[in-house]
C-alpha positions in Angstrom: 176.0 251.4 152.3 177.9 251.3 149.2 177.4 248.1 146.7 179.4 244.5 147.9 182.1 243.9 144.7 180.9 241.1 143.2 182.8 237.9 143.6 184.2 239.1 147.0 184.7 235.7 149.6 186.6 236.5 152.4 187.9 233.9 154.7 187.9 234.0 158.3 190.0 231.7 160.3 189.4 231.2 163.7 191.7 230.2 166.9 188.8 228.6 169.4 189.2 229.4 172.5 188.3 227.0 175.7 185.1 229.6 176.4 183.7 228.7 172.6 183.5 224.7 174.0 180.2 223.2 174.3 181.1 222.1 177.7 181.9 225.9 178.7 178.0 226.8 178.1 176.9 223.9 180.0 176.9 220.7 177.8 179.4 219.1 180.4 182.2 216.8 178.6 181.7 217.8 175.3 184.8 219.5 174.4 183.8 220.4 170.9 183.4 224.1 169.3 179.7 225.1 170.4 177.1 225.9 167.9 176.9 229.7 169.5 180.8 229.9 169.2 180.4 228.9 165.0 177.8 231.4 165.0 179.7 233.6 166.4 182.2 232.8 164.0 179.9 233.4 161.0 178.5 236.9 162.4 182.4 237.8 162.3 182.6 236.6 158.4 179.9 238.3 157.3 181.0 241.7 158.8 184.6 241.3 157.7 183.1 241.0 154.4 181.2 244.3 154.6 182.8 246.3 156.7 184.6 248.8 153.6 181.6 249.2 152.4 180.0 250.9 155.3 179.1 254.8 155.1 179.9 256.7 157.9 177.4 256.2 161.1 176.0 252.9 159.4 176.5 249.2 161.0 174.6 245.8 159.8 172.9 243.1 161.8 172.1 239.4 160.7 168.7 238.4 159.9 169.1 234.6 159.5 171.8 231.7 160.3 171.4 228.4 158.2 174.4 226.3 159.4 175.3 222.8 159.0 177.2 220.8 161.1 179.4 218.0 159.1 182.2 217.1 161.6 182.5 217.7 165.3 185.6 220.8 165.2 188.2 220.2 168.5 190.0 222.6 170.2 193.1 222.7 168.4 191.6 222.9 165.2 191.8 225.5 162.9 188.1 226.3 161.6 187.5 228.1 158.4 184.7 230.4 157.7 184.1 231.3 154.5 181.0 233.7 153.0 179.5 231.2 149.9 176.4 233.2 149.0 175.2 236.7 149.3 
C-alpha cells in the first residue's frame, strides 16, 4: 500500500435508509440510525480515505471501532462521518 498524505480527512455523508433503523434489526419502535448502520458508516469512511492508495490486488479490513454516541440521529438526518485520527 502506498503511504496515506498526511493531513488527508475525508468526509462522508450519509442518506439513512429505513433498513439502517434500530427498529429494522429488531429493537421495535426505535426509529433511530442503528449502531451497526453508523458502523457501517465508519467502515465506508475509512475506505474512502484509502482507497487511492491501494496497490493493485490489495484491500484493508478494520481491526477496531471506538464510537460514541452523543445524540440520537433520525431518519431524515443527514449524518456526517468524518476520519479524525489515523
Amino acid at each position: 500500500m502506498k503511504t496515506l498524505a498526511a493531513g488527508k480527512r475525508p468526509v462522508h455523508r450519509v442518506d439513512p435508509q429505513p433498513g439502517d433503523l434500530a427498529a429494522a434489526i429488531g429493537n421495535a419502535g426505535v426509529d433511530v440510525i442503528s449502531t451497526p448502520a453508523i458502523i457501517a458508516y465508519l467502515g465506508t469512511a475509512g475506505y474512502l480515505l484509502i482507497q487511492s492508495n491501494y496497490e493493485p490486488g490489495e484491500a484493508s479490513v478494520g481491526t477496531r471501532v471506538n464510537v460514541e454516541h452523543v445524540a440520537a440521529a433520525l431518519l431524515g438526518s443527514e449524518p456526517v462521518c468524518r476520519v479524525i485520527d489515523l
